[in-house]
Steps between C-alpha positions, in 0.01 A plus 500: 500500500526736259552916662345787321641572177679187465433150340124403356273703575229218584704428836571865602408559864518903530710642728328743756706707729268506728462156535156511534262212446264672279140377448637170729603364181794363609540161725577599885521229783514474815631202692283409748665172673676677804134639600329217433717247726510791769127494492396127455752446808268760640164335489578191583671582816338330793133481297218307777306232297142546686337188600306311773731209485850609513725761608708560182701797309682569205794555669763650197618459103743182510551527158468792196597422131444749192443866429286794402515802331251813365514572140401788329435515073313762371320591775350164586682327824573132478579354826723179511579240776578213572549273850535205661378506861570259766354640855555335836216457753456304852244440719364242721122351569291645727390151670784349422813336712615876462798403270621791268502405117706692211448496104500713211240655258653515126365694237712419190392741217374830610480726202297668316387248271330353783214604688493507892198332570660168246861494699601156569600552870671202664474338797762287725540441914833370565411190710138376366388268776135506572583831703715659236234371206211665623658854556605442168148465372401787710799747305343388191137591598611820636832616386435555166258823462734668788783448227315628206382793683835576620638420134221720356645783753878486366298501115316836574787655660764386210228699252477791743855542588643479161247648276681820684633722237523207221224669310653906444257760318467581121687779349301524242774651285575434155920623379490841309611337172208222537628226573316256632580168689401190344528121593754328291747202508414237752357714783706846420421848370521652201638852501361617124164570322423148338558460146126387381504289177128489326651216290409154606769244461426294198414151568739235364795752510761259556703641840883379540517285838755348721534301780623569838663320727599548886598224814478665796565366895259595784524458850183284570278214438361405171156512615533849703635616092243365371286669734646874517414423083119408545354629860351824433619662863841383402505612150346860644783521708805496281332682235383752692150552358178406408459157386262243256623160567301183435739218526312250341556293081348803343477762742635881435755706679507819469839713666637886551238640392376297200833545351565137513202233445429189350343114597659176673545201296665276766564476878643259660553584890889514569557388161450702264293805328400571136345804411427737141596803612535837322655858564193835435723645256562213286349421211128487531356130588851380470619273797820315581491164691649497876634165611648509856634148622572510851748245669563457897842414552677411810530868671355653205246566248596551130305639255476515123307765338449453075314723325362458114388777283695786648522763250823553433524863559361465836698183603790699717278705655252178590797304660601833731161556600464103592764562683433852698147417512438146587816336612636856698168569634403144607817449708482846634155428622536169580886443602572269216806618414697447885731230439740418779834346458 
């Protein structure tokens, strides 16, 4: 990243001693996952399951996967998370042989793509005889709202808790010499009045192009590449901004701020991605051609990024911001990038 006074001036980020985050323009975040497994432990600590049958109780987590965090971008919060939750309960039937039966409750993706009320929660009793099979059915009449109410109570309080300080008031202040702050880059800030050009680009100007090429390693699946590339939450979270995603032949992207957009051509799940994509300060309607072949090895996915119809001028500073910006960010976000020897 260029400082202030140094390098192009369309990737300055100004220098404020001060440090203060004026306007909440910048990206802030706060990770969330130590208060969230303190307080999922929390509700589901010895929970009674009411019911005229059975004498049963969530009794405590067995199992908790994932993570969360609170994001702030120009003053609009984004909150993330992520879990898989695997709860333990017992309890034994009322006019039953008085035997004492175990299980667990899973709840494999709670996030915020998906609502509450449409969880897939899980049932299983550890020994299903006729005994343990009907307390099963009875945990899976009556289980179920208790753990959505208790989820919906670690939801509210992640909002509450972290919304905290994230959003900080407006100065309101413009710099003495005018300068105002303008998006610019991928998701950065420009530093400088804008140069405005009342001259359209003449159509059929001929624009020198190049291609680029890049093979990079990542530290997951194929499909959960794939994924971080074409599920919206995903794609919000290692930008770090609003996002226009419509994963489908056809459908438009739009990322940082409208300074990248263009359409999908092809997607094929763990396979591969083609996509005409194009950079706000090229040349106008002109779009290069994105084709990223993805390849699970052994302990290791690879994958090949080619671009067509780079303009030339802008082709070092595409393949650095492929790299800070979606290959940086996505195994910063995601852990990616963790290999173990």
């Amino acid at each position: 990243m260029a400082k202030w006074g140094e390098g192009d001036p369309r990737w300055i980020v100004e220098e404020r001693p001060d440090a203060t985050n004026v306007n909440n323009w910048h990206w802030t975040e706060k990770n969330a996952s130590p208060w969230s497994q303190e307080r999922i432990k929390e509700l589901f600590n010895d929970i009674p399951i009411k019911t005229d049958e059975a004498d049963i109780k969530i009794t405590a987590v067995d199992k908790l996967e994932g993570e969360a965090s609170a994001n702030n971008r120009k003053g609009k919060l984004i909150f993330f998370y992520e879990w898989d939750i695997v709860l333990k309960w017992s309890g034994k039937l009322k006019n039953g042989t008085d035997r004492e039966f175990s299980g667990t409750i899973k709840i494999p993706n709670l996030s915020e793509e998906n609502d509450v009320s449409e969880l897939d929660i899980q049932v299983s009793v550890k020994d299903e005889d006729e005994e343990g099979f009907k307390l099963k059915q009875i945990m899976l009449k009556s289980s179920k709202d208790v753990v959505r109410e208790q989820l919906g109570k670690y939801i509210a309080g992640l909002k509450e808790e972290f919304s905290k300080g994230m959003i900080l008031p407006k100065k309101g202040e413009t710099k003495p010499d005018g300068i105002k702050i303008l998006a610019s880059g991928f998701n950065k800030k420009v530093s400088m009045e804008p140069v405005v050009n009342s001259k359209k680009p003449t159509l059929g100007l001929k624009i020198d192009t190049t291609t680029i090429k890049q093979t990079h390693k990542f530290q997951c699946t194929a499909q959960e590449f794939y994924d971080a590339l074409t599920r919206i939450e995903m794609v919000t979270a290692f930008t770090r901004g609003a996002v226009k995603l419509d994963p489908t032949k056809g459908g438009k992207f739009e990322l940082f701020g409208g300074n990248i957009v263009g359409t999908f051509d092809e997607l094929v799940p763990a396979k591969k991605i083609v996509k005409q994509w194009r950079y706000k300060q090229w040349p106008e309607g002109h779009f290069s051609t994105v084709t990223l072949d993805i390849n699970q090895k052994s302990d290791h996915t690879e994958v090949t990024l080619e671009q067509a119809g780079v303009p030339s001028a802008e082709a070092e500073v595409t393949k650095e911001n492929w790299q800070r910006y979606y290959w940086d960010a996505m195994k910063q976000a995601f852990g990616f990038g963790v290999f173990f020897t």
